[in-house]
C-alpha positions as CSV (number, residue, x, y, z in Angstrom):
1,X,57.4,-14.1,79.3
2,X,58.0,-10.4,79.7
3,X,57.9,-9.7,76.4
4,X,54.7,-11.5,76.4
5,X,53.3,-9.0,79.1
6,X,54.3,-6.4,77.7
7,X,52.5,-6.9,74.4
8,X,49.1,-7.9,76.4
9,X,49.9,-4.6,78.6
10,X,50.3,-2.7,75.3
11,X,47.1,-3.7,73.6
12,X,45.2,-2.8,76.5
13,X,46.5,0.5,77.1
14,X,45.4,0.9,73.2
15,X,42.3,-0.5,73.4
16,X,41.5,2.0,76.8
17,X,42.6,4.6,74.8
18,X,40.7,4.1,72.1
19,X,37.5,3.5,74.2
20,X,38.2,6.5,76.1
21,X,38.9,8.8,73.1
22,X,35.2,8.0,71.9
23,X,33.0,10.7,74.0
24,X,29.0,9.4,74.8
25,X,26.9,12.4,73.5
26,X,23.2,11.6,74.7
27,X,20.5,11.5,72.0
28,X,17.8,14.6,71.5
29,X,14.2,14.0,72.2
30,X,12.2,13.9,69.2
31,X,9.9,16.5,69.2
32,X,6.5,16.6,68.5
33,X,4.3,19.7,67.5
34,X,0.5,20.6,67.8
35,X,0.0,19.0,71.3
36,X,-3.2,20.2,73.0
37,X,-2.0,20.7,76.7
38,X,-4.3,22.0,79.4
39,X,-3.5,21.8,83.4
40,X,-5.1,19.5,85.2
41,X,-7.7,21.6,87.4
42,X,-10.5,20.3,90.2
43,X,-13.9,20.6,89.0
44,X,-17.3,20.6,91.0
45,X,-20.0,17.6,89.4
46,X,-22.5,16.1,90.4
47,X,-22.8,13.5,92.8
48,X,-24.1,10.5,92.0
49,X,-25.3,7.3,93.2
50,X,-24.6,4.6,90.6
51,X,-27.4,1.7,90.5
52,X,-26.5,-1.1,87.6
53,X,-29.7,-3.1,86.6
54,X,-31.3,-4.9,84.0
55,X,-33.8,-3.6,81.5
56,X,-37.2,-5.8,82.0
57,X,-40.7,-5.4,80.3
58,X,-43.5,-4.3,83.3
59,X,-45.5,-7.0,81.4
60,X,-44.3,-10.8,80.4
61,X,-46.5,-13.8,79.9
62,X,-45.6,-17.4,79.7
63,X,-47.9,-18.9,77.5
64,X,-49.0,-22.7,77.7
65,X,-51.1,-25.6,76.8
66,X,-54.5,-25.9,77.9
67,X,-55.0,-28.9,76.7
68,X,-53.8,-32.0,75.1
69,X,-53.3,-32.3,71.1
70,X,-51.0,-32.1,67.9
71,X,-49.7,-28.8,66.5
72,X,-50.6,-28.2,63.4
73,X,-49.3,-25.0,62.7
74,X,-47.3,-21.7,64.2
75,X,-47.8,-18.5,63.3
76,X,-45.1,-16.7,64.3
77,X,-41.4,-16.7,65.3
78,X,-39.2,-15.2,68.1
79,X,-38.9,-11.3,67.8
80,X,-42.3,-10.9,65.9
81,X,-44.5,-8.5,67.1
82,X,-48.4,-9.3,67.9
83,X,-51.5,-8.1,67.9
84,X,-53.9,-8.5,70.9
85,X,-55.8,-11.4,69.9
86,X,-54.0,-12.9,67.1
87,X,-53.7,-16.3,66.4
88,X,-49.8,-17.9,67.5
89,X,-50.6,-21.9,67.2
90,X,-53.4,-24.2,66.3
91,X,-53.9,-27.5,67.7
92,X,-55.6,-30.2,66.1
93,X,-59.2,-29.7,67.4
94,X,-61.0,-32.6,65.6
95,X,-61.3,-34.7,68.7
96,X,-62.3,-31.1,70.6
97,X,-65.2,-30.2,67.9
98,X,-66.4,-33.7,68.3
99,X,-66.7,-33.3,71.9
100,X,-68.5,-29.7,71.3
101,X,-70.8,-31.1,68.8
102,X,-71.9,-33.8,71.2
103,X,-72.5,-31.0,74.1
104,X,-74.4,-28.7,71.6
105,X,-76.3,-31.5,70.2
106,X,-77.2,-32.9,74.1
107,X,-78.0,-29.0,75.0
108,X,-80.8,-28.8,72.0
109,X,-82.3,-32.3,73.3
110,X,-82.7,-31.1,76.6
111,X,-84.2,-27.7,75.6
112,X,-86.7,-29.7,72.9
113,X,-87.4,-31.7,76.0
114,X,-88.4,-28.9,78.5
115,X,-90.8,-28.0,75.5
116,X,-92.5,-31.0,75.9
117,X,-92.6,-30.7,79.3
118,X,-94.2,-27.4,79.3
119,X,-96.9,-28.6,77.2
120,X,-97.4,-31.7,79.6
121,X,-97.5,-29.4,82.7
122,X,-100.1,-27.1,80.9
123,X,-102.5,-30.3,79.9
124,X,-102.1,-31.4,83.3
125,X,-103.0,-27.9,84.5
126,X,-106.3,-27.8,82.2
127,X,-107.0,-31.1,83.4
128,X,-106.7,-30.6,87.4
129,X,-108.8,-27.1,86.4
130,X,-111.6,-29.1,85.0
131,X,-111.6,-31.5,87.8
132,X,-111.3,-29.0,90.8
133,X,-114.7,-27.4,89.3
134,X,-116.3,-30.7,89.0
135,X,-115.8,-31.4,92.4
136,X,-116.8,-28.0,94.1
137,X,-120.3,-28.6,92.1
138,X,-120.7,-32.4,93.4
139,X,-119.7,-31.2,96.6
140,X,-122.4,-29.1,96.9
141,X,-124.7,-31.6,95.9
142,X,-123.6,-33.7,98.3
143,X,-124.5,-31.0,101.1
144,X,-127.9,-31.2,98.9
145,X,-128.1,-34.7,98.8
146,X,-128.8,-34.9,95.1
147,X,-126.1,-37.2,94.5
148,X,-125.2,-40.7,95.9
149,X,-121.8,-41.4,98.0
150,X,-120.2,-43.3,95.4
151,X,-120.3,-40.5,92.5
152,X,-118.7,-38.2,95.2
153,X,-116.2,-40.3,95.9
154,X,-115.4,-41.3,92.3
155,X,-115.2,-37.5,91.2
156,X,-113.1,-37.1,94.5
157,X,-110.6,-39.7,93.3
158,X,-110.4,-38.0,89.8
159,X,-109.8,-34.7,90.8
160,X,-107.0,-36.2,93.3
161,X,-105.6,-38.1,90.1
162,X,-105.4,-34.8,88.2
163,X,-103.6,-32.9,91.2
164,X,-101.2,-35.8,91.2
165,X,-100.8,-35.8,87.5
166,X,-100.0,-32.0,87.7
167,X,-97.5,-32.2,90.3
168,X,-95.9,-34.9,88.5
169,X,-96.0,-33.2,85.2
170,X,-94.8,-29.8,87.4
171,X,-91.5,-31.9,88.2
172,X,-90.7,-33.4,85.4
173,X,-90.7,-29.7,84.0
174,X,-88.3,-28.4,86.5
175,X,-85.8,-32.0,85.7
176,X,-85.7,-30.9,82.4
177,X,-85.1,-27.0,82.7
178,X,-82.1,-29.1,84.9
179,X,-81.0,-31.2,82.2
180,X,-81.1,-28.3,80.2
181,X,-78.6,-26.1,82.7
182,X,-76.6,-28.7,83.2
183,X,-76.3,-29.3,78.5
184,X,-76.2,-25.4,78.2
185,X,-73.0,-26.4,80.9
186,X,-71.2,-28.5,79.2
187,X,-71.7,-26.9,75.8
188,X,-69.6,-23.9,77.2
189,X,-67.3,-26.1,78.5
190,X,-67.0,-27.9,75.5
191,X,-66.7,-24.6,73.5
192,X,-64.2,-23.3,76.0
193,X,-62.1,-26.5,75.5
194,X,-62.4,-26.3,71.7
195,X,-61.6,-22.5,72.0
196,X,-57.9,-23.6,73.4
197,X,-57.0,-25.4,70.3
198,X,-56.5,-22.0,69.4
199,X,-53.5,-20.2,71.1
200,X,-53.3,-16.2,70.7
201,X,-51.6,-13.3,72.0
202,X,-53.6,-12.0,75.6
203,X,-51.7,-8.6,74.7
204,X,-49.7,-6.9,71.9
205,X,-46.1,-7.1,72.2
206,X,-43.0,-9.1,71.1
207,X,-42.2,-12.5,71.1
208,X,-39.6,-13.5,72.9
209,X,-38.8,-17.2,73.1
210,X,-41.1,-20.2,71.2
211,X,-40.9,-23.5,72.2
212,X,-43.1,-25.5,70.0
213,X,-43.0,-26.6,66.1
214,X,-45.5,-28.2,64.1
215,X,-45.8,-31.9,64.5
216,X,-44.8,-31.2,68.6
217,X,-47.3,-33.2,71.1
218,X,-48.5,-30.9,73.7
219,X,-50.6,-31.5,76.9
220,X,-51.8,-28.9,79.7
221,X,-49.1,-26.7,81.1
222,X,-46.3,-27.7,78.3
223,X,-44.9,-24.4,77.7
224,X,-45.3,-22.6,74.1
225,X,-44.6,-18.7,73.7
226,X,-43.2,-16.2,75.8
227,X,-44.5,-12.9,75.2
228,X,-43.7,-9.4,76.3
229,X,-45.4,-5.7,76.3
230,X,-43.9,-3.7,74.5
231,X,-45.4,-0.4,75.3
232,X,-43.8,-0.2,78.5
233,X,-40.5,-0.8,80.1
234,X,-38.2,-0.9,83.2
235,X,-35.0,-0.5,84.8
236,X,-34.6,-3.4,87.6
237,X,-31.6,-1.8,89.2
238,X,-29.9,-3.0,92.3
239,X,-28.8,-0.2,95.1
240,X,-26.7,-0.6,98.8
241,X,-29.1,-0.5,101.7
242,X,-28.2,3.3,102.3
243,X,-30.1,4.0,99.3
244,X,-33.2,3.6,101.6
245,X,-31.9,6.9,103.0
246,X,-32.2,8.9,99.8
247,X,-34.0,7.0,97.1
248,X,-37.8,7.1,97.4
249,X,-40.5,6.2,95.1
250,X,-41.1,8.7,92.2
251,X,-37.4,9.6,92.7
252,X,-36.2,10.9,89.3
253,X,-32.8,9.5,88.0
254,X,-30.4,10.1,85.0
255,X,-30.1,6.2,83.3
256,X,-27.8,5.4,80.4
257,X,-28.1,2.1,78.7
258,X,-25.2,0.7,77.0
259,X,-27.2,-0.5,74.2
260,X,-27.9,3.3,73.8
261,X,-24.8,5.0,74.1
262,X,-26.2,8.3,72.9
263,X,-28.3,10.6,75.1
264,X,-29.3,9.7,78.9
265,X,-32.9,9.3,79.7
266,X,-34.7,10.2,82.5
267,X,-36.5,7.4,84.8
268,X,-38.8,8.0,87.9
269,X,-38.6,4.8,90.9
270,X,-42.0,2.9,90.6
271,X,-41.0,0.3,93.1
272,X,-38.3,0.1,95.7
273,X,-37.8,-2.8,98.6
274,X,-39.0,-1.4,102.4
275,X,-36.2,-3.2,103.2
276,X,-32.7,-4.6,102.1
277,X,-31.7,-8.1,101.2
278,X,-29.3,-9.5,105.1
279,X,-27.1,-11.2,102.8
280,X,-26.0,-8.6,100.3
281,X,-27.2,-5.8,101.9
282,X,-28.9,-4.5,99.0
283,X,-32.5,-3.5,97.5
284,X,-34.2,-3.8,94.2
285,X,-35.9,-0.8,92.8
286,X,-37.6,-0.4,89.4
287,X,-37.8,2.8,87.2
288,X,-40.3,3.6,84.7
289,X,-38.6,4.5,81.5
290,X,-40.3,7.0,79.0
291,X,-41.7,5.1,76.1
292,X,-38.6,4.6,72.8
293,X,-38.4,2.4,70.2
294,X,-34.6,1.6,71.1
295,X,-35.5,0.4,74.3
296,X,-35.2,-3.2,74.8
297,X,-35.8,-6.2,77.5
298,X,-32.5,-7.1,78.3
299,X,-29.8,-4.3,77.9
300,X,-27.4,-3.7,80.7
301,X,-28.0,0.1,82.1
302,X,-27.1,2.1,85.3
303,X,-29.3,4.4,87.1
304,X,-27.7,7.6,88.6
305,X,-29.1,9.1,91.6
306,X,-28.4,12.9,92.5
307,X,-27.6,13.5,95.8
308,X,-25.2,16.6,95.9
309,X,-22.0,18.1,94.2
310,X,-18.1,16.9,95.0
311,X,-14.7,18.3,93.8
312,X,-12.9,15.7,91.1
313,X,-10.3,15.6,88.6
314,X,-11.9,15.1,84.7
315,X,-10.4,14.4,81.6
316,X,-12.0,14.8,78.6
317,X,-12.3,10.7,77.2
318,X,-10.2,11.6,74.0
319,X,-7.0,11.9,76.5
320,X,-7.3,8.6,77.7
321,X,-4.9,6.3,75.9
322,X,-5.2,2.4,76.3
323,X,-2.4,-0.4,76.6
324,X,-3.5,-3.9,77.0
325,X,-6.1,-3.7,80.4
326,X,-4.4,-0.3,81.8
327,X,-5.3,3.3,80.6
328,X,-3.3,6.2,81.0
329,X,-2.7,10.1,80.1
330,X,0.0,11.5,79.4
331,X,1.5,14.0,81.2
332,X,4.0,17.0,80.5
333,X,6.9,18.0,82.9
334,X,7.9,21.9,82.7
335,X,10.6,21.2,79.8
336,X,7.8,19.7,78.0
337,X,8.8,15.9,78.3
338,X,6.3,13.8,78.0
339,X,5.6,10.8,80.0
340,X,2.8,8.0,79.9
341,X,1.0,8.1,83.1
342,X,-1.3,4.7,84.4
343,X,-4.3,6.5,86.0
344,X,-7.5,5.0,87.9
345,X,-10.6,5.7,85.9
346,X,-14.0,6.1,88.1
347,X,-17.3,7.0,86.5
348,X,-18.1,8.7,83.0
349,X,-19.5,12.4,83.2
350,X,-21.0,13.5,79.9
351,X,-17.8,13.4,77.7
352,X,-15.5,13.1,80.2
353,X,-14.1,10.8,82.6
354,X,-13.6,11.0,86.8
355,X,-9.6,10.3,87.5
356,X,-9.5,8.3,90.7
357,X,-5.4,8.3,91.1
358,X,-2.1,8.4,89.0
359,X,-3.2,12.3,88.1
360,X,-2.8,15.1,90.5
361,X,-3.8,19.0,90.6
362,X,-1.9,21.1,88.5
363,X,-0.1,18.8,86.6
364,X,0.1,19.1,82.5
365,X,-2.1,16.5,80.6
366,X,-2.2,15.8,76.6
367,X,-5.9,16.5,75.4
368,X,-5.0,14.9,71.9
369,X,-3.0,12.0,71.9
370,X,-4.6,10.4,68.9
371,X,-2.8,7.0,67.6
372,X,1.2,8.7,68.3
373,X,3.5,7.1,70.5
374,X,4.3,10.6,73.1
375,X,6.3,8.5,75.4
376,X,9.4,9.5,76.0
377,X,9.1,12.6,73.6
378,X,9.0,16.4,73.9
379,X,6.5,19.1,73.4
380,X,7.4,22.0,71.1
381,X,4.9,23.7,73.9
382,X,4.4,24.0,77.2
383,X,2.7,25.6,80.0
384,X,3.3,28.4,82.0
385,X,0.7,29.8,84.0
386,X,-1.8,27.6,82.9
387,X,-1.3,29.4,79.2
388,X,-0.1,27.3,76.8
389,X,3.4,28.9,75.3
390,X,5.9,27.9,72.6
């Protein structure tokens, strides 16, 4: 048994010595050479009130049918662009023609019958003329007693005849030029009606959304085309309720669209709210935006209001490095190790970006990470003074 220990107590011993002869010599940093560094400084901007909204044509029209019938043909799909006036859909007008024929063939019988009337009216007229003279000169014989009672009153009873005659004449004229108001009426009505077999554009624009084919059954109101002006457009943006304060109508703002990543543009407040919205404390305004052919219903944009400068950290966007859903910089410590740094990203600012947290004053950033893995190595630079030395 002793001799047993001793051989366990042996190995041991052999084994420590052997661990302990083996000294643990820590491995170099690999360096890496051409870093851009730059010290991390606070910079004056501009201070700006950040509006998101949609972009919205200042003209939209929901067309639809005026009346009931077949489609027979479309002219045009989503995303053409329109002439004022130009034809979209046809409807089968056959039963509508019919109907305006009728009208337009009822219109020219009324007007042929006002001619007749005329004429009747005018006969009557000569007639009751005649008459009225015959009985002022037996009326005066009468006085002269050169002609008996009963041919007085016989030309008395004609010459009442021929009054009746005219006024009866006089109103069947004025029934006719009725009848003719009323067919002149319904012609236009009828053409009006036949005119909506016809569907075109009330503007030139775009089409946005159809909702008809040939072959589809449409009555009044079904809808059929959306349409929008394409000549002029807006940013519907959406501000807090201190905005009321500061933003004002013709208020100029800086907008960038995400469809348009290049270039701001400039937009001037054509509407705002009086007042803001109790349950989310917010208004709507709309800003013109100058006329481009990139500009389109739909894309995403902010509006930036100026209202003063503030002192921020930047970074230029290049610096930024992304892992999964966090972005970071990396940072170098004065023996030029370099360390991946999560940071809090606020708004963009031309080319660069406003660092919220996780990057103080004064503290080394890479400008030019690229695609390397920094983390953990060391800069053949660093700097001192805010110089960048080897």
């Amino acid at each position: 048994m002793r001799q047993r220990l001793r051989i366990v107590l042996i190995a041991g011993a052999t084994f420590a010595a052997g661990c302990g002869g083996r000294e643990s010599t820590p491995q170099k940093a690999e360096v890496v050479h051409g870093l851009d560094l730059q010290k991390m400084q606070m910079q004056l901007v501009a201070d700006e009130l950040e509006s998101p909204g949609n972009v919205i044509a200042v003209s939209t029209a929901q067309l639809a049918a005026r009346t009931t019938g077949t489609v027979l043909q479309v002219s045009v799909r989503e995303g053409d662009s329109v002439k004022r006036g130009q034809l979209l859909a046809q409807l089968d007008e056959r039963e509508l023609s019919a109907r305006r024929s009728a009208a337009q063939a009822a219109s020219r019988g009324a007007s042929a019958g006002v001619l007749r009337a005329r004429k009747a009216v005018a006969a009557a007229q000569a007639q009751a003329d005649v008459m009225k003279k015959t009985y002022d000169r037996y009326s005066y014989l009468k006085e002269q007693k050169s002609v008996s009672p009963q041919e007085f009153d016989e030309i008395a009873a004609k010459q009442l005849a021929a009054q009746a005659n005219l006024e009866q004449a006089t109103a069947a004229l004025s029934q006719s030029e009725a009848g003719v108001a009323q067919a002149e009426s319904e012609a236009h009505a009828a053409e009006s009606v036949a005119s909506y077999a016809r569907v075109v554009a009330p503007f030139a624009g775009r089409v946005i959304r159809r909702t008809v084919e040939p072959g589809s059954l449409v009555s009044p109101g079904t809808p059929m085309f959306v349409l929008e002006d394409t000549s002029r457009f807006q940013l519907e943006s959406t501000l807090p309720a201190e905005a009321l304060g500061t933003v004002k109508k013709n208020a100029r703002a800086r907008v960038q669209l995400d469809g348009l990543p290049g270039s701001p543009i400039t937009g001037k407040v054509a509407e705002i709210e009086a007042g803001a919205d109790p349950a989310s404390h917010t208004v709507k305004a709309r800003l013109d935006l100058p006329h481009d052919v990139g500009v389109q219903s739909g894309m995403f944009g902010r509006a930036y209001f100026a209202r003063g400068e503030k002192r921020v950290l930047v970074v230029p966007n290049e610096a930024l490095v992304s892992r999964g859903q966090l972005r970071g910089i990396y940072i170098v410590d004065e023996l030029g190790l370099i360390r991946w740094r999560v940071v809090t990203i606020g708004k963009t600012i031309g080319n660069h970006a406003e660092v919220l947290s996780g990057l103080n004053e004064g503290e080394v950033a890479v400008l030019n990470p690229g695609n390397q893995e920094l983390d953990g190595k060391k800069s053949d630079s660093v700097l001192v003074g805010g110089e960048r030395r080897p």
